[in-house]
Backbone bond lengths (Angstrom), bond angles and torsions (degrees), N, CA, C in turn:
res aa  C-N    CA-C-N  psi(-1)  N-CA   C-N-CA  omega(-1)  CA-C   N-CA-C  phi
1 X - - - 1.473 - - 1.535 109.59 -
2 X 1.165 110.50 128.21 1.583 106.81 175.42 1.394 142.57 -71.48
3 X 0.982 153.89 -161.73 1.575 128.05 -163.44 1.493 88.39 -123.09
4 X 1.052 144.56 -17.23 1.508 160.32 168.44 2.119 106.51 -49.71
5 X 1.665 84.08 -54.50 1.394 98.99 178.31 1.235 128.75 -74.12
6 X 1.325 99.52 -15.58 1.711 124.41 -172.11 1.170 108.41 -81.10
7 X 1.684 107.24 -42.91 1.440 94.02 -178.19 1.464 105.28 -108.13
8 X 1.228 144.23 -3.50 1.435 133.13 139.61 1.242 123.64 -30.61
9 X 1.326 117.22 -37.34 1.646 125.10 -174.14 1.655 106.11 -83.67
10 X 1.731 107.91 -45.05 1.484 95.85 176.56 1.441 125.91 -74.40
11 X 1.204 106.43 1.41 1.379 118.23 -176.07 1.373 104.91 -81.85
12 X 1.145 129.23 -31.19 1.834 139.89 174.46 1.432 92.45 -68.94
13 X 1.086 142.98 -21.49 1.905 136.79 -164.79 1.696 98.89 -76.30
14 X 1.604 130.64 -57.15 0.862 110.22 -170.94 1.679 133.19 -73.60
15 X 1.763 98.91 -16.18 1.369 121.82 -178.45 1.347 104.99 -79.66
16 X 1.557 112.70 -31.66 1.954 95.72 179.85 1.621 106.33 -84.50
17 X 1.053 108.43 -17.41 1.910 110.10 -166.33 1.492 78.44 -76.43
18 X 1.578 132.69 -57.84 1.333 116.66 -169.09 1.488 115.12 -41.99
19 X 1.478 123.54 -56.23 1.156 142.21 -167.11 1.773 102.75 -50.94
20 X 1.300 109.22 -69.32 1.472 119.68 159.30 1.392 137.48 -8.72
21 X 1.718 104.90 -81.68 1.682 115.75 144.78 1.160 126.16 -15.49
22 X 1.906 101.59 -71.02 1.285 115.36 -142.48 2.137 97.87 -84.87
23 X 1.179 98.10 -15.47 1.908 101.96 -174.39 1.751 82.32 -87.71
24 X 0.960 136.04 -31.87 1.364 119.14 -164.80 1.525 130.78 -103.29
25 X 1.733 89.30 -0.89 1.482 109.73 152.58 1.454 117.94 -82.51
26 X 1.270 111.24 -23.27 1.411 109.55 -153.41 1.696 114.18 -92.07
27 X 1.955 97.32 -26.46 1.338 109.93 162.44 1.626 118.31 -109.74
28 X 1.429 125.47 40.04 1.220 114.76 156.31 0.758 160.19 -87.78
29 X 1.606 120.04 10.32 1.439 141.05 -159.46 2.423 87.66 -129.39
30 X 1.167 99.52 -35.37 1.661 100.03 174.08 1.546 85.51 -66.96
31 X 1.331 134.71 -82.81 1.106 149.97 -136.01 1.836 98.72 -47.44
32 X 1.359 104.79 -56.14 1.462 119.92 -171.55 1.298 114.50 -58.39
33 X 2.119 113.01 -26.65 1.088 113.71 -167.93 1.949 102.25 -87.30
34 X 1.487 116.24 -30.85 1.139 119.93 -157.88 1.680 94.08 -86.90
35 X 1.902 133.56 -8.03 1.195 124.90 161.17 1.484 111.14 -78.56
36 X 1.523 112.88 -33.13 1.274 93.50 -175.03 1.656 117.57 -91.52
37 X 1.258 100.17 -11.00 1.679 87.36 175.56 2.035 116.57 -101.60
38 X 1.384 93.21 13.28 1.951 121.53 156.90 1.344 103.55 -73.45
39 X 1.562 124.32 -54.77 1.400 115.62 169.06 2.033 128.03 -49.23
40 X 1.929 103.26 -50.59 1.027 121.64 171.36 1.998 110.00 -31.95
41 X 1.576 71.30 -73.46 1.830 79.06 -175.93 1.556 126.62 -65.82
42 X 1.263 118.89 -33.49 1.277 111.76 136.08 1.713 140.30 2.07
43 X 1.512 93.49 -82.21 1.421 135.85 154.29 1.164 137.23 -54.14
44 X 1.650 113.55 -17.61 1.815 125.04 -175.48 1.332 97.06 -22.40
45 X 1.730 119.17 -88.75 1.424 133.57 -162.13 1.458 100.75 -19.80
46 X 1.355 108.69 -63.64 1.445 106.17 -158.78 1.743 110.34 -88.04
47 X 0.974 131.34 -10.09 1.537 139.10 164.69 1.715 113.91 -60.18
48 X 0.908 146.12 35.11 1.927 143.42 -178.03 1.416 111.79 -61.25
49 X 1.266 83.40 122.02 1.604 118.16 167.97 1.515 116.29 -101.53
50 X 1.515 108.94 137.00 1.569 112.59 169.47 1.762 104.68 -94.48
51 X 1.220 121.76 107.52 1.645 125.48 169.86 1.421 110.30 -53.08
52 X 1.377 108.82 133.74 1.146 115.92 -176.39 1.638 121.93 -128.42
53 X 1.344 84.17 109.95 1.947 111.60 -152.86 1.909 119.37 -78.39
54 X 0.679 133.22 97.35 1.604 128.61 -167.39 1.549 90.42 -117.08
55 X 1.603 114.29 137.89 1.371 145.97 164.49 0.751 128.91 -127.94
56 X 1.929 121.05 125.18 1.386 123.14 -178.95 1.792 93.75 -111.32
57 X 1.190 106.76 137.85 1.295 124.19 144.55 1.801 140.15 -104.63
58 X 1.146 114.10 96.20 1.675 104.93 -175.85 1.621 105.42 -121.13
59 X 1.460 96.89 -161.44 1.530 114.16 163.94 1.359 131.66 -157.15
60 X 1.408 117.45 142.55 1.488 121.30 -149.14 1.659 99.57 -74.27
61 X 1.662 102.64 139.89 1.304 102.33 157.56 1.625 130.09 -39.13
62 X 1.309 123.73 138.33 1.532 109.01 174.90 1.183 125.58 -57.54
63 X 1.261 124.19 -25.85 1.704 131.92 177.09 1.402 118.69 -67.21
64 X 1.118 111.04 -8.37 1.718 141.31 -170.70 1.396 111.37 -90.82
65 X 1.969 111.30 -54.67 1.278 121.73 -159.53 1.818 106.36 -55.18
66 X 1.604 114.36 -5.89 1.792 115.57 178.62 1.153 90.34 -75.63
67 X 1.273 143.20 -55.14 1.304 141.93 -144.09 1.679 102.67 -68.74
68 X 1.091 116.60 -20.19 2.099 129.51 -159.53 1.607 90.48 -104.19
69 X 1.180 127.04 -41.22 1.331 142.37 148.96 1.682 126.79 -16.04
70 X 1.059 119.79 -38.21 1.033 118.95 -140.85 1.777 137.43 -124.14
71 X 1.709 106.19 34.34 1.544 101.57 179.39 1.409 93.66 -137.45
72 X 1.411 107.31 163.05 1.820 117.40 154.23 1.395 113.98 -88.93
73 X 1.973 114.81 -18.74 1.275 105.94 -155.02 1.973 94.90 -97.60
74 X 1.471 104.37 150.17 1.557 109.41 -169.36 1.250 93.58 -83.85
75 X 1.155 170.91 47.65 1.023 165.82 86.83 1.628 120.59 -118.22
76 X 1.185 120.66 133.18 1.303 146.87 169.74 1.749 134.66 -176.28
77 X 0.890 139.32 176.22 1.375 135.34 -129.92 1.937 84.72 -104.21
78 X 1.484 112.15 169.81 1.185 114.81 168.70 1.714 109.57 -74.70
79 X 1.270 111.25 161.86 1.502 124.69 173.29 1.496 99.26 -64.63
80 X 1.540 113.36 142.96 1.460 119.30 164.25 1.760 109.29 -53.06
81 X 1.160 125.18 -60.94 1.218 119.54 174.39 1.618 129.79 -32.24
82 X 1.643 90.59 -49.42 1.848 94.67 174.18 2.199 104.73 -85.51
83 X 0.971 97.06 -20.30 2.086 79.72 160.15 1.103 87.38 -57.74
84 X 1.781 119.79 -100.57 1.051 140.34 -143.75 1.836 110.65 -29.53
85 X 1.023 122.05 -39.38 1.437 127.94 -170.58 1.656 101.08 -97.88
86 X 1.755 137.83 5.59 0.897 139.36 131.75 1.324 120.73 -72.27
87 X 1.458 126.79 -56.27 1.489 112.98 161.25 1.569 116.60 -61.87
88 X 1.155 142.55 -37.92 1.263 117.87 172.75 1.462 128.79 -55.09
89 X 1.423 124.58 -58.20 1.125 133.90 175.47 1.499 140.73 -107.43
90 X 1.558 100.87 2.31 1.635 105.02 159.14 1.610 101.63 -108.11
91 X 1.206 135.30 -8.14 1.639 140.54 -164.67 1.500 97.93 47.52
92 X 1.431 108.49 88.37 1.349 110.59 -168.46 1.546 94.34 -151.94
93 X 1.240 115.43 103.93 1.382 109.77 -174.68 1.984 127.80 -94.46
94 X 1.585 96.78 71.10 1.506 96.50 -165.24 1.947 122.47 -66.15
95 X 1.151 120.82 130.21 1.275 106.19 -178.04 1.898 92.56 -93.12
96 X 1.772 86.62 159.13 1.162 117.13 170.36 1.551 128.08 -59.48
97 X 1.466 107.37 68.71 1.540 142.95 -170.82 1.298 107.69 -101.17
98 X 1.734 110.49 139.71 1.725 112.48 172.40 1.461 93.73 -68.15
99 X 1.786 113.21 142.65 1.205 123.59 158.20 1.915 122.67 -88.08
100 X 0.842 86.28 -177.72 2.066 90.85 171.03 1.745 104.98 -114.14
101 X 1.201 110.61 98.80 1.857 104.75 169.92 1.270 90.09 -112.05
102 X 1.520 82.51 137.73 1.435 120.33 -169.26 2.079 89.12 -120.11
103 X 1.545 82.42 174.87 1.456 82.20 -170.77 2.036 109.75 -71.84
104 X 1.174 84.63 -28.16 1.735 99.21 179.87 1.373 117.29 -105.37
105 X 1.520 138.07 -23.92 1.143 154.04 -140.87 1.510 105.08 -150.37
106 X 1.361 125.45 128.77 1.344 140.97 141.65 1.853 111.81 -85.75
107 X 1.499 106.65 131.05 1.104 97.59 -174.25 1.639 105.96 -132.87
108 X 1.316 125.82 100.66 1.626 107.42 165.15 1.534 140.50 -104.48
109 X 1.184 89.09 122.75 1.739 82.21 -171.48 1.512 113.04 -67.02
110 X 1.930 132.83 155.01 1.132 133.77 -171.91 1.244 104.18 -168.59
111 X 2.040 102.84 76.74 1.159 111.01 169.50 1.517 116.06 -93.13
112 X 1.604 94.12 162.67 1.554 81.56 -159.16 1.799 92.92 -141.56
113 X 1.347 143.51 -164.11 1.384 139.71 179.74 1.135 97.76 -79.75
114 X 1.611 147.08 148.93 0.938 151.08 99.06 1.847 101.43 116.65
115 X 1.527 98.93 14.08 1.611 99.85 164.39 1.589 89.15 -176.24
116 X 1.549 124.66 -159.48 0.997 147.00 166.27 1.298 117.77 -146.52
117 X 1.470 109.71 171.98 1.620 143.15 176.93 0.980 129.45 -115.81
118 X 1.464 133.82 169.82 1.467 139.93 152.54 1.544 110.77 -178.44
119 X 1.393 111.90 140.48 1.331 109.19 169.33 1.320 102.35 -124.56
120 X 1.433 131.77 142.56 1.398 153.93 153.02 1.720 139.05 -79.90
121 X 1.045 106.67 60.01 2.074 93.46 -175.40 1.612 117.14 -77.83
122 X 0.722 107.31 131.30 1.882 123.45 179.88 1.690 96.03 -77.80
123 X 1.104 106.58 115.23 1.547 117.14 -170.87 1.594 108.96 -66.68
124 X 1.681 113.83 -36.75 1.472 113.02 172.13 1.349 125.22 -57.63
125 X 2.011 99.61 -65.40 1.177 96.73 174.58 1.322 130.86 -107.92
126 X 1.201 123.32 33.54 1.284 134.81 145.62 2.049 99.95 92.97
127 X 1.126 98.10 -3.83 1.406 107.55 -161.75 2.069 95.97 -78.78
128 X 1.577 114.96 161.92 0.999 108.20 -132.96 1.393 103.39 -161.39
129 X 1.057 130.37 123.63 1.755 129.35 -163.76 1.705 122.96 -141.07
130 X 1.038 116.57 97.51 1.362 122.46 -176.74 1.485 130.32 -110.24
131 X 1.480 112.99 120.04 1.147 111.43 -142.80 1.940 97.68 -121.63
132 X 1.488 107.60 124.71 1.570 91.61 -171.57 1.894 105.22 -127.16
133 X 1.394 111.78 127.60 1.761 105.37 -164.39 1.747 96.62 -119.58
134 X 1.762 100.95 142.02 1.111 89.13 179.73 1.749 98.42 -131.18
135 X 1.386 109.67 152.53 1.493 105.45 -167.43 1.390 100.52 -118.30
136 X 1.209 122.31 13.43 1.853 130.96 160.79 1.603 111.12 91.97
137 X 1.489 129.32 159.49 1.236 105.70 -150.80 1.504 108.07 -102.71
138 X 1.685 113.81 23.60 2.004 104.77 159.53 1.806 99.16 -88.07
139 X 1.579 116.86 20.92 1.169 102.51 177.32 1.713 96.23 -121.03
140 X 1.106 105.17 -17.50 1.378 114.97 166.17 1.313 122.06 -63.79
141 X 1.723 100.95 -39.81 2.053 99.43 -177.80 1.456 91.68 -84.88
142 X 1.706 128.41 -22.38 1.514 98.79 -174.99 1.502 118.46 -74.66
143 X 1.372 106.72 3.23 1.729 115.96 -168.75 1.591 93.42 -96.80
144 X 1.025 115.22 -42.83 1.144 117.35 162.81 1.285 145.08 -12.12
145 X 2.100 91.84 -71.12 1.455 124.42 -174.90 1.847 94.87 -74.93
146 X 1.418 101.09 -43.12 1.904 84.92 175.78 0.971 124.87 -88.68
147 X 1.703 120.18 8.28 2.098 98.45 -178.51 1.186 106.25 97.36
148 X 1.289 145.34 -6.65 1.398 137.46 -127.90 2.030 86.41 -110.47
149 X 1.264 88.47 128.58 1.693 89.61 172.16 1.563 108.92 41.44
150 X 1.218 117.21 42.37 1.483 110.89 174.83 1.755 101.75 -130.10
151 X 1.878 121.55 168.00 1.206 134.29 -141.86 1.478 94.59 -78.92
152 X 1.355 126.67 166.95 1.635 132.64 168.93 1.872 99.76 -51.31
153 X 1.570 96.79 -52.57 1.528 111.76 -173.26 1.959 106.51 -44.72
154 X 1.237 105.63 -40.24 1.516 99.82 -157.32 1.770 84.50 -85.50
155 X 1.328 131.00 -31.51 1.670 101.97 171.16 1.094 116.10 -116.28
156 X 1.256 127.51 63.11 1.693 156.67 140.20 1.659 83.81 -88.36
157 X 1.113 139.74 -55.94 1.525 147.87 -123.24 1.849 84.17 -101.33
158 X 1.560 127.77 -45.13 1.337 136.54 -171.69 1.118 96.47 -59.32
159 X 1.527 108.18 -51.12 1.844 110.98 -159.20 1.738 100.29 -66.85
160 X 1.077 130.44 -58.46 1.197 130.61 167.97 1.480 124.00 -50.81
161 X 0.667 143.03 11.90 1.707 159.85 169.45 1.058 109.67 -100.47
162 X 1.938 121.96 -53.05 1.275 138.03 169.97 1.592 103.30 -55.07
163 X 1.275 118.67 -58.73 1.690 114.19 174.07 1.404 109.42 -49.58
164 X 1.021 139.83 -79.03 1.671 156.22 -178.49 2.020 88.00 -26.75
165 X 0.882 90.49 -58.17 1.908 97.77 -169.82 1.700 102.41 -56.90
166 X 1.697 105.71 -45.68 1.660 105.38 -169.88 1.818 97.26 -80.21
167 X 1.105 121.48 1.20 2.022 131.66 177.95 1.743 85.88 -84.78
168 X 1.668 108.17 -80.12 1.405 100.11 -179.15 1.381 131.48 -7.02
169 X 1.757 86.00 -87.22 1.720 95.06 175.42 1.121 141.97 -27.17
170 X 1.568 98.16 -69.57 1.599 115.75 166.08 1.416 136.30 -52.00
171 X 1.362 105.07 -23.63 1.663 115.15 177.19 1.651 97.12 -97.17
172 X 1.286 134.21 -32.99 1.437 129.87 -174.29 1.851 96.95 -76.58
173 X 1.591 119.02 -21.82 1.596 97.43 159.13 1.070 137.45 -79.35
174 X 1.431 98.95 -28.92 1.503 116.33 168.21 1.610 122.36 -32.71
175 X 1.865 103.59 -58.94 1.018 115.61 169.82 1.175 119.22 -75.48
176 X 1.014 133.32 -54.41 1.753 117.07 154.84 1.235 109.11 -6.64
177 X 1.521 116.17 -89.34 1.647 108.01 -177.40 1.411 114.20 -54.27
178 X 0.738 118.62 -6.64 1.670 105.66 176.40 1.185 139.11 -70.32
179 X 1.832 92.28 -34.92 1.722 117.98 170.72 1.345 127.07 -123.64
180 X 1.636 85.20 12.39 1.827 109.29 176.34 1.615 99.83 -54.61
181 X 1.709 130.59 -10.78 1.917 114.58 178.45 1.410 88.28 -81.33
182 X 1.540 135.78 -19.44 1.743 107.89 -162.52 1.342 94.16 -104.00
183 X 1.274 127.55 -8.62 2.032 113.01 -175.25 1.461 103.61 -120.60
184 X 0.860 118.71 121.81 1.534 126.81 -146.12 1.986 88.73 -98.70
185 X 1.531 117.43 -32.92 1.327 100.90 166.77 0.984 141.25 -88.26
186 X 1.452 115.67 18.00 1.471 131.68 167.69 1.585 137.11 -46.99
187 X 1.628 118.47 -43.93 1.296 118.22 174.33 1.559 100.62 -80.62
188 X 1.596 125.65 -62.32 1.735 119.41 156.34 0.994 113.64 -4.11
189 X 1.065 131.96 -75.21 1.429 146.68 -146.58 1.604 111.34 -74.93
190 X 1.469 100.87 -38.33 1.660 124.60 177.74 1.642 115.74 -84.38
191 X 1.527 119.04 -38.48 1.247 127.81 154.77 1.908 118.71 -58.39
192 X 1.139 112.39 -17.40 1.396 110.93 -179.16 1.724 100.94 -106.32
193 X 1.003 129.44 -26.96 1.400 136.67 137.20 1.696 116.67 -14.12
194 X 1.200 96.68 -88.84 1.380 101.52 169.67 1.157 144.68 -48.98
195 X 1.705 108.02 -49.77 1.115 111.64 -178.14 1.669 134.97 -78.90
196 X 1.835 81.27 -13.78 1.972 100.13 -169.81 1.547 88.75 -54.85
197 X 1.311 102.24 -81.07 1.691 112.18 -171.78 1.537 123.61 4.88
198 X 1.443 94.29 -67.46 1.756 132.33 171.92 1.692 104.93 -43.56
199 X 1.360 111.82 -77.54 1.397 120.26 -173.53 1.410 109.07 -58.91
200 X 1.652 119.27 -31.70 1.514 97.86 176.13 1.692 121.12 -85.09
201 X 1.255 111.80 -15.40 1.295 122.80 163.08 0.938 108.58 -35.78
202 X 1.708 113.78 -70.88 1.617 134.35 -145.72 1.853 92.16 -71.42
203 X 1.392 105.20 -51.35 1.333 103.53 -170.13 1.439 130.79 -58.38
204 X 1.657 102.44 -21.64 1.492 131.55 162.15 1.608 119.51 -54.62
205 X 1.540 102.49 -57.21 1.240 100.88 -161.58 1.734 111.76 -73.05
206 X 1.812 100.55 141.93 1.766 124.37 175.19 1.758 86.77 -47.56
């Protein structure tokens, strides 16, 4: 081997260990959260939660009842006027979501991680029902760990975790082979890696 090659190759040692570190700093607090709430879900059956249910009942100002009034199309978003007069005076912070109008009923759904929503206005009488459930927050990180009712932002944030994780991996084999002549249980160790997974699958499946 030539001395050219020798040090071409050691020259990749400090750039992958960087790579290594630096992906496995960057996902360790995601990483830690998506093992421990892998256990959670796992576990659902046996994990119980008491839901915890809060209801508002009111009724819309009359100057309002045009706004509840007012589409042909069966789904579309609430009027700016009726947000705005939900965040002002119920402290109810609705985002700009298609609703369900019904011929009698506005209905929006507002699910969210680790409980749900809905608000209801009666198009006649303006009257108005909001209902908010919460299922506690190891049901929150398991909504979490799947995506479920959560922002574009938070899985832009998954997908990149998943990269950082596929940097990990790949550079922690790298090095494996690298110093796989001084640790003699390295390919062992990496062959039982692989294959467990496989065999307990197989051994699993009806």
């Amino acid at each position: 081997m030539s001395k050219h090659f020798k040090k071409q190759k050691k020259s990749w040692i400090p750039f992958v260990r960087s790579l290594h570190w630096m992906s496995s700093a960057i996902c360790l607090v995601a990483v830690f959260l998506f093992a421990f709430t892998g256990i959670t879900l796992n576990h659902a059956d046996e994990i119980k939660a008491t839901p915890i249910i809060s209801t508002t009942e009111k009724t819309l100002p009359e100057n309002l009842l045009k706004e509840a009034e007012g589409t042909d199309e069966k789904t579309s978003p609430l009027t700016p006027k009726l947000i705005q007069w939900f965040e002002i005076e119920a402290q109810l912070d609705l985002p700009e979501k298609s609703a369900e109008w019904h011929s009698d009923e506005i209905y929006l759904a507002l699910p969210k991680p680790g409980g749900d929503a809905w608000l209801s206005i009666n198009r006649e009488t303006g009257e108005w029902v909001y209902e908010e459930t919460s299922r506690g927050w190891i049901a929150f990180l398991n909504d979490l760990h799947k995506g479920r009712n959560t922002s574009n932002g938070w899985r832009w944030f998954m997908d990149f975790v998943s990269v950082c994780c596929l940097i990990f991996c790949l550079s922690g084999f790298w090095l494996l082979w690298r110093y796989s002549a001084n640790r003699r249980a390295t390919y062992p160790l990496l062959v039982v890696g692989i294959i467990a997974p496989w065999v307990i699958l197989i051994l699993s499946m009806h």
